[in-house]
Structures are given as C-alpha cells and as structure tokens.
N, C-alpha and C positions, 0 to 999 in steps of 0.2 A: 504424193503430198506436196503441196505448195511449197513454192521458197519466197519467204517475206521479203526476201532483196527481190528475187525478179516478180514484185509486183509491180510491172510501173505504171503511178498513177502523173498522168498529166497533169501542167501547170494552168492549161488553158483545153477546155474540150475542142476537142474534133467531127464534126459532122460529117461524113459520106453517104455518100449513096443513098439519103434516109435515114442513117441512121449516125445517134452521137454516140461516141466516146471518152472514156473518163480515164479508163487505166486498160492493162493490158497483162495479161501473164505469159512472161516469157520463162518460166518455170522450164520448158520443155527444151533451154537451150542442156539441161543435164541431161535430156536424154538422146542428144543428137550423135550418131555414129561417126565414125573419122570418116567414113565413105560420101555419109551427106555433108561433111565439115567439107571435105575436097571438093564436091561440087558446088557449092557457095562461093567459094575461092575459086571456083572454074568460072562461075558464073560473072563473078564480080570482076574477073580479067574479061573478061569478054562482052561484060558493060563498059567499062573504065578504060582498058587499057592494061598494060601490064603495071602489076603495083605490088613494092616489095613487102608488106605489110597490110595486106585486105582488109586484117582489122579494124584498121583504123579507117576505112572509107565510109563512107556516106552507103555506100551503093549494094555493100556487104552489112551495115545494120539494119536499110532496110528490107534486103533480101532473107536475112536471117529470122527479123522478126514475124516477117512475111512467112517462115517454115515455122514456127513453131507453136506462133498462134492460127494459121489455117485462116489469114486475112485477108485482104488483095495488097500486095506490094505500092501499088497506087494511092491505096490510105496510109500509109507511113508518110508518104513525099510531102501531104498534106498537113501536117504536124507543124506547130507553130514554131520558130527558130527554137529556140530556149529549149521544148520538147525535144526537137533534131537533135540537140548537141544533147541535151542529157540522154537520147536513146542510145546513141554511138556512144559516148563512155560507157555507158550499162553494160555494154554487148561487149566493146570490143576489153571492158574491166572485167568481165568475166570471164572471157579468152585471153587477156595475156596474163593476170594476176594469177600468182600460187597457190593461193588456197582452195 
C-alpha cells in the first residue's frame, strides 16, 4: 500500500530520456533492508568521500531514490533545485525522524 508522504510530486516536471515526470513513489524506502540501507551508505562514501551522516548528502537521496523507484540515478541529478532540496529532506526525514 502507498504511503501518502512518500508521494513526491514535483514543483516543476522533469523530462529524461523521452519521457516527463510529475511525482515519484518512494513508498519502497519502507521496505528497504538494513543490508541495502549499508550499501547506499557504502555507495555514497565511495561517490563523496567519507561522510559522517550520508543522510544528509545529495548523493545518498539520489542514489536511494534511484533503489526504490527502479529509475536511473541520472534522472534525480536532473531535478530542478527546489525538487533537489525537497527530495533530500524527504529521504533523508524519513531516516532520521522517529516515527
């Protein structure tokens, strides 16, 4: 079942490859396992650099949203500022926040 928070729809659409974008479901960041959450985090040190909090990178919300919608990593980068910074709260408010 959907989760109406991780619907996100864009402030401005996105075009790739052919094809536009509106929103995105990252619903699937609930069903990621700690073994894929490590590799994201492995991943994102080994784009970046060492970083004491991956969360909050750039490089770790597009690589995340990149697993969960089954997208190319490449279409995130393309996301207009405004979208960036709201994808990276999204992601990384759904991994540090408590609820």
């Amino acid at each position: 079942m959907e989760n109406p928070e991780l619907i996100f729809k864009l402030k401005k659409k996105t075009a790739f490859e052919g094809t536009e974008y509106t929103e995105f479901d990252l619903s699937g960041l609930e069903e990621l396992t700690g073994e894929e959450y490590g590799s994201l985090c492995k991943q994102t040190e080994n784009l970046d650099g060492e970083d004491m909090i991956p969360e909050k990178s750039l490089t770790f919300a597009y690589l995340a949203a990149a697993k969960v919608t089954g997208l190319p990593y490449d279409l995130f980068k393309k996301l207009s500022a405004k979208d960036t910074c709201r994808l990276r709260y999204t992601i990384s408010g759904f991994f540090l926040s408590e609820g």
